[in-house]
Steps between C-alpha positions, in 0.01 A plus 500: 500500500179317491650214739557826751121611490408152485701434818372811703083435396551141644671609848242712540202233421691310743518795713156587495327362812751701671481840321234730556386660145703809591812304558453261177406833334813656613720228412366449141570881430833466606533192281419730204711758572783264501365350222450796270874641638698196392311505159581893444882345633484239268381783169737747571810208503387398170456840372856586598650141372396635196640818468792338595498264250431750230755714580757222588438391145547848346830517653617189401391538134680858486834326659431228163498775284749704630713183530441380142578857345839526669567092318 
């Protein structure tokens, strides 16, 4: 994620010459929305992987058991 904000800082220092303030302003705010949106992305996917692997695990443990009783 870093390389990302990294990236966008530098092509607007490049940029600059060309950008009024409002412009580079504009751009760097949409940078961190974007920013901020993929990070939210990226901590609800891990929040659901695991859930997922919780209950994933629960199930398979209860099919053991179930499995193991009936042997």
């Amino acid at each position: 994620m870093h390389v990302y904000v990294q990236a966008s800082t530098n092509k607007i220092q490049e940029n600059a010459g060309m950008l009024t303030e409002a412009e580079i302003e504009t751009v760097e705010s949409r940078a961190d929305v974007i920013t901020y949106t993929v990070l939210a992305e990226m901590e609800h996917f891990q929040r659901n992987r695991v859930t997922d692997f919780q209950v994933y695990m629960q199930r398979y443990l209860h099919g053991q058991i179930a499995f193991n009783r009936q042997v």
